[in-house]
C-alpha positions as CSV (number, residue, x, y, z in Angstrom):
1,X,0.0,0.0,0.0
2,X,1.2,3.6,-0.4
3,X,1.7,6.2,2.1
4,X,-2.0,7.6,1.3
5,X,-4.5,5.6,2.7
6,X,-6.7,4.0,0.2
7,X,-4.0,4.1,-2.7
8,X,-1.8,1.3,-3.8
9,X,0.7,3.8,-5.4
10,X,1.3,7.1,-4.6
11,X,2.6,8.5,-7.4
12,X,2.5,7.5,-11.3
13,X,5.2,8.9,-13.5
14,X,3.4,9.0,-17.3
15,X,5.9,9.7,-19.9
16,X,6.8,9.3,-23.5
17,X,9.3,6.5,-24.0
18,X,11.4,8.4,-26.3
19,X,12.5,10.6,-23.8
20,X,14.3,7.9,-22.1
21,X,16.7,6.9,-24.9
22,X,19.9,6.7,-23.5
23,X,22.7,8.7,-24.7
24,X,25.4,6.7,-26.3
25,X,27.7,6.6,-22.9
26,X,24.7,6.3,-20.6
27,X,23.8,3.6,-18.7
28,X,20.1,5.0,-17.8
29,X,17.7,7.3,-19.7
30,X,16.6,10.2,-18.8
31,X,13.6,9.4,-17.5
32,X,15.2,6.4,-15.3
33,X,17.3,9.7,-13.9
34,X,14.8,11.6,-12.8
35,X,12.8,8.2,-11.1
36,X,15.6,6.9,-9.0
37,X,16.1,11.1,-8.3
38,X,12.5,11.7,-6.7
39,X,12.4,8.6,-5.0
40,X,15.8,8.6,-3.5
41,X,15.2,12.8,-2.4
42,X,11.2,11.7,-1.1
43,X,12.7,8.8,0.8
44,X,15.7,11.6,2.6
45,X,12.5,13.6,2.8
46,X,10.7,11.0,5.1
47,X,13.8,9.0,6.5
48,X,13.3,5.7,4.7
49,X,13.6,4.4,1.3
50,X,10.3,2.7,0.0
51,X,7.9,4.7,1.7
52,X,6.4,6.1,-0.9
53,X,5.1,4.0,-3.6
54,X,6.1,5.1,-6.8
55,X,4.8,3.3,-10.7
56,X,6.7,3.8,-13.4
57,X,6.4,1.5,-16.3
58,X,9.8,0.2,-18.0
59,X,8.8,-1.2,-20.9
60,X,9.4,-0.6,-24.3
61,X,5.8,0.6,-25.8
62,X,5.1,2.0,-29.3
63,X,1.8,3.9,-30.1
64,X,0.7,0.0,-31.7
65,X,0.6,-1.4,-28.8
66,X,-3.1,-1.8,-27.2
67,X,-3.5,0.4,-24.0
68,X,-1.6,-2.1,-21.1
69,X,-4.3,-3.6,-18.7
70,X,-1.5,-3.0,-15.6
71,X,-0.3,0.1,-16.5
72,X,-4.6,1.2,-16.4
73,X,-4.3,-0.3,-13.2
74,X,-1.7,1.3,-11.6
75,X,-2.8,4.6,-12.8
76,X,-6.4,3.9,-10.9
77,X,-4.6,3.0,-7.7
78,X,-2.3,5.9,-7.7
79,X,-2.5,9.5,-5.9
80,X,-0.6,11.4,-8.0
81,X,0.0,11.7,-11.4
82,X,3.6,13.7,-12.7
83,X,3.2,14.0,-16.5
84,X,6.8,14.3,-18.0
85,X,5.5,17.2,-20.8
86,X,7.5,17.1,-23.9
87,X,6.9,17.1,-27.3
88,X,7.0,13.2,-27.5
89,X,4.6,13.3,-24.9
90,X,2.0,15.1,-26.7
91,X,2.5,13.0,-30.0
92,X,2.0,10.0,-28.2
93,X,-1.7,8.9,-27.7
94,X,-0.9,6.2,-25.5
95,X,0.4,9.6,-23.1
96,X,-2.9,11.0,-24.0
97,X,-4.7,8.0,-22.7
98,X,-3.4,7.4,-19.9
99,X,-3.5,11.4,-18.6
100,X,-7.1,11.1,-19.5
101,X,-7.2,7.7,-17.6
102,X,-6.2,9.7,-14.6
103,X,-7.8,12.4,-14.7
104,X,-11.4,10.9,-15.5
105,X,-10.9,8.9,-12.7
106,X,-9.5,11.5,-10.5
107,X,-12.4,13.6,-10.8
108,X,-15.1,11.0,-9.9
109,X,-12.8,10.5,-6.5
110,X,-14.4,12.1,-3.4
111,X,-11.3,14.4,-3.5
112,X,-11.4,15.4,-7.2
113,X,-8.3,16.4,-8.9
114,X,-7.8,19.6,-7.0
115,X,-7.0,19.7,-3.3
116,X,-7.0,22.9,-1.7
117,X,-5.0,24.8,-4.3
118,X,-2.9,21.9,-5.5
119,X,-3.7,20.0,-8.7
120,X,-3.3,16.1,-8.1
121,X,-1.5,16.1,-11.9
122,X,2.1,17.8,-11.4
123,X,3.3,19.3,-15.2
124,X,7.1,18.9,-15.3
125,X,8.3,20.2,-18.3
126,X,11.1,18.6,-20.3
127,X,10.8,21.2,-23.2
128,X,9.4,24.8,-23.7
129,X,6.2,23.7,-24.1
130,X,3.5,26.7,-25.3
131,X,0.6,26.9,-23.2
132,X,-1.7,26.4,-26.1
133,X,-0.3,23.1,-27.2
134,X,-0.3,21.6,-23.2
135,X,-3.1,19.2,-22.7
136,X,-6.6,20.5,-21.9
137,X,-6.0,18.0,-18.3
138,X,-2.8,20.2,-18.0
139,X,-5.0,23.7,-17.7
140,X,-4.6,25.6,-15.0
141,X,-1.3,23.9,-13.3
142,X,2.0,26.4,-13.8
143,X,4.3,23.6,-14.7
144,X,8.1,22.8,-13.3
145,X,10.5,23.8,-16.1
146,X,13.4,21.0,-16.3
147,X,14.4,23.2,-19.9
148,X,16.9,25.7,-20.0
149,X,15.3,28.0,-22.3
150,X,15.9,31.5,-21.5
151,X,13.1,33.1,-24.0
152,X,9.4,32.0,-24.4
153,X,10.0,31.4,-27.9
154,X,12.8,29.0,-27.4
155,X,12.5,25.3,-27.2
156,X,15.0,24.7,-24.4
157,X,16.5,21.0,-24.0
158,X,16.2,19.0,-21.0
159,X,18.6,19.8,-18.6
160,X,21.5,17.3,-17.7
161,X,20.5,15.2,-14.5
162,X,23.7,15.8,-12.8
163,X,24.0,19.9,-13.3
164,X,23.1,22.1,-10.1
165,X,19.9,23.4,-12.4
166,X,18.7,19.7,-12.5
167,X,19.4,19.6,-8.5
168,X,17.3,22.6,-8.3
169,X,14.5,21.7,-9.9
170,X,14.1,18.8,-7.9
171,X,14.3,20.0,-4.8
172,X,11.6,22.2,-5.5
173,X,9.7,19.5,-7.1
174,X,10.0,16.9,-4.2
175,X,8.9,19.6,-1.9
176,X,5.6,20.3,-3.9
177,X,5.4,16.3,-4.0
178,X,5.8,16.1,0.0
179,X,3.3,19.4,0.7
180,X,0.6,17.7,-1.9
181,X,1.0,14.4,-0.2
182,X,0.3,16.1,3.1
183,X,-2.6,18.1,1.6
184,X,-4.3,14.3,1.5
185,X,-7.0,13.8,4.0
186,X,-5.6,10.9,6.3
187,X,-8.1,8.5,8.2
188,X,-5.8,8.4,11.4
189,X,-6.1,12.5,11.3
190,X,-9.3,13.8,12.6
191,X,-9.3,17.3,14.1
192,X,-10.0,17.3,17.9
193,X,-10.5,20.6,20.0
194,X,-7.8,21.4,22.6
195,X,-8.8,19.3,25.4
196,X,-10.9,17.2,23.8
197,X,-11.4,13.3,23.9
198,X,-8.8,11.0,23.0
199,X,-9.2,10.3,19.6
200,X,-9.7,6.6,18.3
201,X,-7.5,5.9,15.6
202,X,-4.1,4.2,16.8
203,X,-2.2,6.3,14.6
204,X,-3.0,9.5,16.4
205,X,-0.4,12.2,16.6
206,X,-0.7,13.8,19.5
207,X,1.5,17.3,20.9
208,X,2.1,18.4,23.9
209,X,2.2,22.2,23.8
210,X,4.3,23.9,27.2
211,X,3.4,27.1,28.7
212,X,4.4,30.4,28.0
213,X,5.4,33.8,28.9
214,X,2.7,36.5,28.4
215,X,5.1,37.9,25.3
216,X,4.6,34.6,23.4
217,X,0.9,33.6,24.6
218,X,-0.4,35.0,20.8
219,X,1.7,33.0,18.4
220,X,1.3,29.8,20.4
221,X,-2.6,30.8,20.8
222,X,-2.2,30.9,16.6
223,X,0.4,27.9,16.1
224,X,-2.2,25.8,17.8
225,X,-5.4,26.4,15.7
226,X,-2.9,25.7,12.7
227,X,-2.3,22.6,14.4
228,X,-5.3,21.5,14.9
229,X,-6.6,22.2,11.8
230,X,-3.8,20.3,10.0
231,X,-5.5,17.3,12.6
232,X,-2.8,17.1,15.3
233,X,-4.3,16.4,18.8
234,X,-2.6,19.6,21.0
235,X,-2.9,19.0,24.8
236,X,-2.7,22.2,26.7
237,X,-4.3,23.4,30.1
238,X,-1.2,22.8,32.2
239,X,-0.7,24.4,34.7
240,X,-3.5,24.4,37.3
241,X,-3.5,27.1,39.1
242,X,-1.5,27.9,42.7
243,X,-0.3,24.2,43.3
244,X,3.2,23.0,42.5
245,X,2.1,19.6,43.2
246,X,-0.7,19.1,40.9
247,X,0.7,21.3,38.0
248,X,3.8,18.6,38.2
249,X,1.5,15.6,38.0
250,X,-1.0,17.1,34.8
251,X,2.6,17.8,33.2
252,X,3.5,14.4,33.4
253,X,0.4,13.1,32.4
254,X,0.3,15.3,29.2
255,X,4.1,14.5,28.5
256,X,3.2,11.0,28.9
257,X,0.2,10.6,26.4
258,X,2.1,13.1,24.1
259,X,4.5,12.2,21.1
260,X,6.4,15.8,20.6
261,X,7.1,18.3,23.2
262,X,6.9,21.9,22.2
263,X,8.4,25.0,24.3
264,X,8.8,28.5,23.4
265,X,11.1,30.4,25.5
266,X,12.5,34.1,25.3
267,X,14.2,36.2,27.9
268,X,11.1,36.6,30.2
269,X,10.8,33.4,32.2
270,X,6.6,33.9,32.6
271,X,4.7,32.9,35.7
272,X,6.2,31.9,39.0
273,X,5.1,28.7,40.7
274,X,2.7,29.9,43.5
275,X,4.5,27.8,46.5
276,X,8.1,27.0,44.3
277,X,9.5,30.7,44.7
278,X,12.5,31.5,41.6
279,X,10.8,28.4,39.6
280,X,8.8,29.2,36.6
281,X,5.8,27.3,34.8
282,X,7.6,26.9,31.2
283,X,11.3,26.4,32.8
284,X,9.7,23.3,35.1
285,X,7.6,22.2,31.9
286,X,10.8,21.9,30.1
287,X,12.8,20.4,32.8
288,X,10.3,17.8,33.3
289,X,9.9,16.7,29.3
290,X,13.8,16.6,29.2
291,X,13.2,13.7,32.1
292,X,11.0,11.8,29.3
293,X,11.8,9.8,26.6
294,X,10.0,12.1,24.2
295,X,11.3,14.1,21.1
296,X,11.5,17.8,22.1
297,X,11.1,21.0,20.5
298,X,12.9,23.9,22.2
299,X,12.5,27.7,20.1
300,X,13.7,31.1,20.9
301,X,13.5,34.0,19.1
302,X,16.6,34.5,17.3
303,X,16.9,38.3,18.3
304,X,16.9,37.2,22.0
305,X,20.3,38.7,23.7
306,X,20.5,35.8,26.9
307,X,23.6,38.8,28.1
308,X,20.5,40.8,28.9
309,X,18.7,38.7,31.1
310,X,18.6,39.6,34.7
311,X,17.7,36.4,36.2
312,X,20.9,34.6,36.6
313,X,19.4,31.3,37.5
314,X,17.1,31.5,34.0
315,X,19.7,32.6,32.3
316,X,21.9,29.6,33.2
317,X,19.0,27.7,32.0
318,X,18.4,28.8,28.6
319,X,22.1,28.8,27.7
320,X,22.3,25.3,28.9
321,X,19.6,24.7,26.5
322,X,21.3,26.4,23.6
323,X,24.7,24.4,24.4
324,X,23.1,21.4,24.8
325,X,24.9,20.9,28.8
326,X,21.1,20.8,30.4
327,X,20.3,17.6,29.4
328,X,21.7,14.1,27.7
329,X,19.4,13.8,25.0
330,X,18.9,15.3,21.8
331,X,16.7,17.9,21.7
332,X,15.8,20.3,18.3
333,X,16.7,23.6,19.2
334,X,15.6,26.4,17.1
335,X,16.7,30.0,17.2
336,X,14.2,31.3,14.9
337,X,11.5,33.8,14.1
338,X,7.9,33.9,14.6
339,X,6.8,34.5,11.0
340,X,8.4,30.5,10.3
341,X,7.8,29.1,13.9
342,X,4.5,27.5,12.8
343,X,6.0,26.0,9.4
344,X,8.8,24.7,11.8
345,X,6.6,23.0,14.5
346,X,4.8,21.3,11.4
347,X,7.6,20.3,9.6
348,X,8.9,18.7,12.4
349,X,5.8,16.6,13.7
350,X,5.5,15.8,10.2
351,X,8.8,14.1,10.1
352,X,8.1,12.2,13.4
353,X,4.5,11.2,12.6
354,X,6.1,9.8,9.3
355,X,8.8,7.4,11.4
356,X,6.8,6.5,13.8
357,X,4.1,5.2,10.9
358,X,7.4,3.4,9.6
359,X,8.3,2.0,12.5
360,X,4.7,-0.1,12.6
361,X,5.1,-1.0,8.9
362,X,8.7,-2.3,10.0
363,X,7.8,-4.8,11.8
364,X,10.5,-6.1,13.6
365,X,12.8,-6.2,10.3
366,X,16.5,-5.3,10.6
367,X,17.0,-2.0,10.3
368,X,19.7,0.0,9.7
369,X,20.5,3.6,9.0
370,X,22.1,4.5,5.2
371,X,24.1,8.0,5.9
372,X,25.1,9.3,2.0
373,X,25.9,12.9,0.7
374,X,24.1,14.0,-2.8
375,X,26.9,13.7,-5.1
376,X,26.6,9.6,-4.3
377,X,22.6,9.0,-4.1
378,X,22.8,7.2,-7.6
379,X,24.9,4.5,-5.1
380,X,22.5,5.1,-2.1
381,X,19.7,4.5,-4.5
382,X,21.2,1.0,-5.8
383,X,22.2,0.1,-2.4
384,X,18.8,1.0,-0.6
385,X,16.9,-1.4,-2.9
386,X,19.3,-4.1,-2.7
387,X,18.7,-3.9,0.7
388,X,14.8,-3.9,0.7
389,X,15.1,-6.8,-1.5
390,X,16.8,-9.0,0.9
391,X,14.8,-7.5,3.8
392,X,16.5,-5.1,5.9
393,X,15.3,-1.7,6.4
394,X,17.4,1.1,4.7
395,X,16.5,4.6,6.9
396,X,18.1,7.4,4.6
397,X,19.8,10.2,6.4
398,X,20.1,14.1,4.8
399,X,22.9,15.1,3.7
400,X,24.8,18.3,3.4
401,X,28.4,19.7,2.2
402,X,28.5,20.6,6.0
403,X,28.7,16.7,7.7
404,X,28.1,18.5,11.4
405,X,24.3,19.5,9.7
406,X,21.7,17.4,10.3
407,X,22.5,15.7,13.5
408,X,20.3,16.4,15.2
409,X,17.7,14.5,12.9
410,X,20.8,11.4,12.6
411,X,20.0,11.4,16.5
412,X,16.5,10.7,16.1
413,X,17.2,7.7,13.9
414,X,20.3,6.5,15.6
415,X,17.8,5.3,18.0
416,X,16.0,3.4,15.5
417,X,18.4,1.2,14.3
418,X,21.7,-1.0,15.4
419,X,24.0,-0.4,12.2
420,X,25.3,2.7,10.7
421,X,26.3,2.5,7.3
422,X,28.5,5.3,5.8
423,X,28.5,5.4,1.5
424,X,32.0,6.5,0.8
425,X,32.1,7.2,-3.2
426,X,32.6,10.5,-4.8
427,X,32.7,12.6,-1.4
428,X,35.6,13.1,0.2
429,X,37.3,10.6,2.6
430,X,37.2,14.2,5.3
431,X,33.6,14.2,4.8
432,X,32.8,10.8,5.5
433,X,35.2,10.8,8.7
434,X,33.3,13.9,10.2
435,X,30.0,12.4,9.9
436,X,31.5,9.5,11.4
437,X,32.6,11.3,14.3
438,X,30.1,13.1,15.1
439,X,27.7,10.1,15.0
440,X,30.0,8.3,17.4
441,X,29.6,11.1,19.7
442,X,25.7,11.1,19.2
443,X,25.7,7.6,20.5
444,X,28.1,7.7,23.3
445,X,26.3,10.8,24.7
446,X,23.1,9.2,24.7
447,X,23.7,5.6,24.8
448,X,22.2,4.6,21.4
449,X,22.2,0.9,20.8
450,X,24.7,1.5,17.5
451,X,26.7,-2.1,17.5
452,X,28.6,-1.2,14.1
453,X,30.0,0.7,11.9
454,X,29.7,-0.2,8.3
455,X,32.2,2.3,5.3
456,X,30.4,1.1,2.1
457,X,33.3,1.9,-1.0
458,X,31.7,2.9,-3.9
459,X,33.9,4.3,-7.1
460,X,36.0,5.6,-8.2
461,X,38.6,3.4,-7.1
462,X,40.2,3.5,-3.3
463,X,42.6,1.8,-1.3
464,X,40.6,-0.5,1.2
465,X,42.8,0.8,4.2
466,X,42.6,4.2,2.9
467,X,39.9,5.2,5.8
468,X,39.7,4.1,9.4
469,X,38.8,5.8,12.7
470,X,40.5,5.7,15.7
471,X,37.9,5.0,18.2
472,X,37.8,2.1,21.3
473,X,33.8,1.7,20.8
474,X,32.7,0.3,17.9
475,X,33.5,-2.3,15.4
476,X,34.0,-0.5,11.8
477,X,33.8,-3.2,9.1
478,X,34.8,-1.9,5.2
479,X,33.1,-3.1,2.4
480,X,34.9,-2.4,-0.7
481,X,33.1,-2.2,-4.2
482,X,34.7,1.1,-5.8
483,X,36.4,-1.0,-8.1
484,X,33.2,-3.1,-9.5
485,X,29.5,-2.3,-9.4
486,X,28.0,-1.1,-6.2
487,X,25.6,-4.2,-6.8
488,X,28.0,-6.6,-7.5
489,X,26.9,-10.1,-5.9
490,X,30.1,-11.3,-4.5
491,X,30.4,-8.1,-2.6
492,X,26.5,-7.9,-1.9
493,X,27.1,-11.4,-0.9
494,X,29.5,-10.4,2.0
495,X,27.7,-7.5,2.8
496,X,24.4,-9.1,3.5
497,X,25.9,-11.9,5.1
498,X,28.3,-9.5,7.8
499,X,24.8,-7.7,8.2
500,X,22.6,-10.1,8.6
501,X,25.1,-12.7,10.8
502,X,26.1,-9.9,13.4
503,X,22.5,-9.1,13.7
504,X,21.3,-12.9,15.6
């Protein structure tokens, strides 16, 4: 099943077959490309390779061939449609059909083809195609141009898959992809007022939303009705009032039933503790959560001067927080402004709600986390569905030309897995060691249950003891295929069987 409930496939990629002729020198077409491209960047999006479904149809059709009964069927269990607009595309009738396919069907669906302001048919561009010559289905969307023509009346060629224009493109197009998926109505979502009854479904989200000073009471007043609306469960109404005791017990309660933490802090500490003179309802709401084994979200607004507070016990506090010295796990702390505060709190719950719906589909299944930079996620790709193929459980970790960004979020999934594996290929041997390092520090400091490291070679070629690091905790195996296919069997062989032994 996809990631949308009541779809089989949550995308359908319908494209004309001659724009995925190879190149002579080309291993894949174009079209190939840009496939293994959206999946690879949805599945860094959502932390795991596979979890969203993706058809696209291999085979070698003509316009003789009669309309294919599965290709008609994945296009009725899909979500999505991303028509690859070209030239060949509108000379093909088989295209025609099976946009009209889609969009027939699409409209007789209880959420038609448009939700909200999003069009369920994405128009991606592979050529300067005129508005007049687009198909009627196409009306009305604006298109993602993957052309490099600089005037309207220029054709413009398909940009190259591996120029920073290509890299562009996509990023904007997965994050259209991810918002449109979102814009989905989901069965385990169902809007609840603050407060309110626990809600049925057993994949409820539900966040627990700390108290504030009197400066920040109106943006989280409005970053909870955008909440709710988007069908999060917010539990608020701590403290009660006057009574250290009982305000500690409903906080522990809420944290408890909770899955994400939220605080907003600035330089005024907010209500005293009627009974607990110098402590302070958000600062104890804070204190307590870091206790718990919940994910936390900890913002302040990023023109707060912590030199100017005059509390020096509150000040200690909050630059604790901002080291990270208060507590031993890892927390997301944001120094940010309220205009993208909202957009952050989402984003985030988002990316939690999404792993911990993986973790059910998991299912017990080794797991283990696949940490790649960009300029190898052809490798990652090829290695990810290798992996689901002999059932273990890739999780995909961001990447950025800084290797100390994102670790926060490689915290979050070092505790879902026992084996880290590092893709060494066309980065640079520093780059791979500084991710390494920091992740070793990430699981000393909090303990997670990491029981190897894994340096997967990929070309160009390398010397097999040309990385190590030096390091008393962990067993680092290499695995070296930059001299053969990253698929090879006799290396895949090993691999697996090193994975899979050391994991009884």
């Amino acid at each position: 099943m996809g990631l949308i409930p009541g779809f089989e496939y949550d995308i359908f990629i319908s494209y004309a077959h001659v724009d995925n002729v190879a190149f002579p020198g080309q291993a894949d077409g174009w079209i190939e490309q840009f496939y293994k491209n959206l999946n690879l960047m949805l599945a860094k999006r959502y932390g795991r390779m596979d979890v969203v479904k993706i058809w696209w149809d291999a085979k070698k059709l003509d316009g003789n061939v009669v309309f294919d009964q599965s290709i008609e069927s994945g296009i009725k269990k899909s979500a999505i449609l991303i028509c690859l607009n070209s030239p060949g595309y509108i000379a093909s009738d088989y295209c025609k059909q099976e946009l009209d396919t889609f969009y027939k069907k699409a409209n007789a669906e209880k959420f038609g083809v448009q939700l909200g302001e999003r069009s369920r048919i994405i128009n991606v561009l592979l050529n300067n195609i005129p508005f007049n010559q687009w198909p009627k289905e196409l009306s009305g969307t604006t298109g993602f141009p993957f052309h490099d023509a600089k005037e309207s009346e220029d054709f413009g060629d398909t940009i190259d898959t591996l120029s920073p224009d290509f890299r562009k493109q996509m990023q904007d197009l997965r994050d259209a992809v991810w918002n449109l998926l979102n814009e989905f109505p989901k069965k385990e979502e169902t809007i609840i007022p603050t407060g309110g009854p626990e809600p049925e479904d057993e994949d409820k989200f539900n966040i627990y939303f700390g108290e504030v000073a009197d400066t920040l009471r109106i943006p989280r007043k409005r970053i909870i009705t955008e909440l709710e609306k988007k069908g999060f469960r917010v539990l608020t109404g701590v403290p009660p009032p006057d009574e250290a005791n009982a305000h500690e017990l409903a906080t522990l309660n809420a944290i408890k039933t909770a899955d994400l933490s939220i605080h907003l802090l600035d330089e005024y500490p907010g209500r005293e503790i009627v009974g607990a003179p110098e402590l302070w309802y958000p600062q104890k709401q804070v204190e307590l959560a870091l206790n718990s084994d919940k994910a936390q979200m900890i913002w302040m607004p990023s023109e707060t001067d912590l030199s100017n507070i005059e509390d020096e016990k509150y000040k200690s506090f909050l630059s604790g927080l901002e080291a990270g010295t208060t507590s031993n796990k890892t927390i997301e702390f944001i120094r940010g402004s309220k205009s993208t505060l909202a957009q952050e709190i989402t984003d985030y719950a988002e990316q939690l709600k999404a792993q911990f719906r993986i973790k059910k589909v998991d299912d017990g299944k080794l797991s283990v986390l696949l940490d790649t930079h960009l300029n190898d996620q052809y490798y990652a790709f090829d290695l990810g569905k290798t992996l689901l193929e002999n059932q273990i459980q890739p999780y995909i970790n961001s990447q950025e030309d800084d290797p100390r960004k994102n670790i926060n979020l490689m915290g979050e999934r070092l505790g879902q897995v026992k084996k880290l594996i590092f893709l060494y290929g066309s980065v640079s041997k520093e780059w791979v060691l500084e991710r390494m390092s920091a992740a070793l520090q990430l699981i000393i400091t909090n303990n997670y249950p990491i029981e190897d490291f894994y340096i997967f070679m990929a070309p160009p070629h390398k010397e097999a003891n040309s990385i190590s690091l030096s390091q008393r905790f962990l067993k680092v195996n290499v695995i070296d295929s930059s001299n053969k296919p990253v698929t090879d069997k006799a290396v895949m062989d090993k691999f697996l069987n090193a994975l899979k032994t050391s994991a009884v």
